[in-house]
N, C-alpha and C positions, 0 to 999 in steps of 0.2 A: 632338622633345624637349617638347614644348609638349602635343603629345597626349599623352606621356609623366604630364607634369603633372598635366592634366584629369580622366586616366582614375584617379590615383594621390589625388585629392584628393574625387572621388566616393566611393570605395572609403572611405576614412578618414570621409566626413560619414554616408554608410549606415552604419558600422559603429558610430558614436554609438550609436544608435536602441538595439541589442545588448548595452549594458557593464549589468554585473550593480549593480543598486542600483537602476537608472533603468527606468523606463516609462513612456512619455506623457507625461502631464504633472506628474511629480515620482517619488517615492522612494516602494517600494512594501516589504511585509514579507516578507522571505523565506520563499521557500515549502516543505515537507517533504522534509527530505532522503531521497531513495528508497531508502535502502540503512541509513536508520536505526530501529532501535526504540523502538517507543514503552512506555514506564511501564506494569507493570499499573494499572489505574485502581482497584481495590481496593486498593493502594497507597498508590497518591496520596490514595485518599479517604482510610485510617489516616491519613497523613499532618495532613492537614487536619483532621482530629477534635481529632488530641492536639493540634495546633494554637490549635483553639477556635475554626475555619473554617466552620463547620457546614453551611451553605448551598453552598459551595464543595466539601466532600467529597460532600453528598446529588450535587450536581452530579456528583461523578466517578464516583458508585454508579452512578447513571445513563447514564451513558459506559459502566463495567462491564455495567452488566446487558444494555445493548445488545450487547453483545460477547459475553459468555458466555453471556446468558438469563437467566430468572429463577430461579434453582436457591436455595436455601436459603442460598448465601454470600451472596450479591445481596441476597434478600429481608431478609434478617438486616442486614446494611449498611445498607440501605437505610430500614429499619425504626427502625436504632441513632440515627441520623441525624437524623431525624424527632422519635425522641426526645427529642433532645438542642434542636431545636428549637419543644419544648412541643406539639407537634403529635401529640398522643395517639392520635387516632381514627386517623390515618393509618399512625401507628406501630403501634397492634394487629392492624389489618387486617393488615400488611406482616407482620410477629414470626407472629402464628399461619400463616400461608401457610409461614411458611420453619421452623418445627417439625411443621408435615405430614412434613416429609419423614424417610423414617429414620436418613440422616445429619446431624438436625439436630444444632449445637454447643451445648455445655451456654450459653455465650454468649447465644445467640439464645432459648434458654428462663429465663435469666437477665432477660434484658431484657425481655420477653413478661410476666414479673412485677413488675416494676419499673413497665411501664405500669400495670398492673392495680393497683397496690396505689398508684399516683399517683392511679387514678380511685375507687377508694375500694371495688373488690371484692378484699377482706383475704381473703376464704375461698380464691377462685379464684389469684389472688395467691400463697397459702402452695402452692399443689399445684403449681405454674410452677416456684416453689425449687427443691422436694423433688424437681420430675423434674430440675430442672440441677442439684442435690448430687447426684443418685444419676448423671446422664450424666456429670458429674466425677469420678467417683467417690472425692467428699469431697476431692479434691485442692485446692478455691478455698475462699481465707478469706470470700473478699469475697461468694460464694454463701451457704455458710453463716451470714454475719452479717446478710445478707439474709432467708434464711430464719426463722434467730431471731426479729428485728423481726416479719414477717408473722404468724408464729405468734405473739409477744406481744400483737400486737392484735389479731387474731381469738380472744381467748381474753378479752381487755380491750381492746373498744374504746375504753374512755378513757386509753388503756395509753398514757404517755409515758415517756422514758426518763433526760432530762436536765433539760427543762425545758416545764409547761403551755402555752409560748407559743409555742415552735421550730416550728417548718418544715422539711418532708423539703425534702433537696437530695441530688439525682443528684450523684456524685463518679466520674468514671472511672479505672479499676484496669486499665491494658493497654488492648488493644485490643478495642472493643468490649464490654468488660466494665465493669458499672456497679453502685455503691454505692450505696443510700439510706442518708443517715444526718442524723442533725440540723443546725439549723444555728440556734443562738442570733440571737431580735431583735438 
C-alpha cells in the first residue's frame, strides 16, 4: 500500500511540470493554435489604416508582402502606409513599383499622385489622376476631385481654392483611397 502511495504521488508531482498555463518558472503565452487561421494581413493592415494605426498596418503590409510577395497589392499597401506617415520618398518609390504592374489599382495611381503633388510636381501629379480617372473609369468622386485640384494648379500655380493660407490634408475615402483637399489655419 505504501508503494502504492510513493509511486501514485510521483506521477501527480511530474505531472505539475505538464498543466497548461505553466512552464519553469511561471506563466507563459499561449502558443498558435495549429489548426487555426490566421487574418489576411492586408486585412488587418485596412484595418489599422482606417483605424489611424499607421505604423501598425505598414507593419501588417509587411507580414503580407512577406507572405504573398511583393505584387502591386503589397507595394500599393505598403506605399499608402508610408504615406499616411509623411514618409514621401518611401512612399513613391513603393506606388511607382506597384503601378509598373498591368493590374495596377486605380488606388495605387491615386496615391502615386497624391505623393507627387505633396512634393510639389503638379504636372506629373495631374497625369498619376488622369491615368487612376480613366483605370476607374470615372467611377471615383474622390479621383476626380483630385484631378480637378492637380489640374488647377498646374494651370495656376498660385491657384487656391478656399483660402491663401490653408494646407493640403490627405483625407481617406475607403480603403486605400485618398483625398487632398484643404484644411483652414
Amino acid at each position: 500500500m505504501r508503494a502504492v502511495l510513493c509511486f501514485m504521488l510521483a506521477v501527480m508531482t511530474a505531472s505539475c511540470d505538464q498543466l497548461p498555463g505553466r512552464h519553469g518558472d511561471g506563466v507563459f503565452a499561449p502558443g498558435l493554435a495549429p489548426r487555426g487561421a490566421a487574418e489576411d494581413q492586408l486585412i488587418v493592415g485596412d484595418r489599422l489604416m482606417a483605424a489611424g494605426q499607421y505604423e501598425l498596418a505598414l507593419d501588417a503590409y509587411t507580414r503580407a508582402a512577406g507572405e504573398r510577395g511583393l505584387n502591386s497589392e503589397t507595394l500599393a499597401a505598403l506605399g499608402s502606409a508610408n504615406l499616411r506617415l509623411g514618409r514621401l520618398n518611401q512612399a513613391e518609390r513603393q506606388l511607382r513599383r506597384a503601378v509598373e504592374a498591368d493590374d495596377a489599382s486605380p488606388e495605387a495611381w491615386n496615391n502615386l499622385g497624391v505623393v507627387l503633388m505633396e512634393s510639389g510636381q503638379n504636372g506629373e501629379a495631374a497625369q498619376m489622376f488622369r491615368r487612376a480617372f480613366a483605370t476607374s473609369n470615372g467611377q471615383s468622386d474622390a479621383i476626380r476631385d483630385n484631378l480637378r485640384l492637380a489640374l488647377a494648379k498646374l494651370a495656376d500655380p498660385g491657384y487656391t481654392d478656399v483660402n491663401e493660407n490653408s494646407d493640403f490634408r490627405l483625407v481617406q475615402r475607403g480603403t486605400g483611397d485618398f483625398l487632398l483637399t484643404r484644411e483652414d489655419p
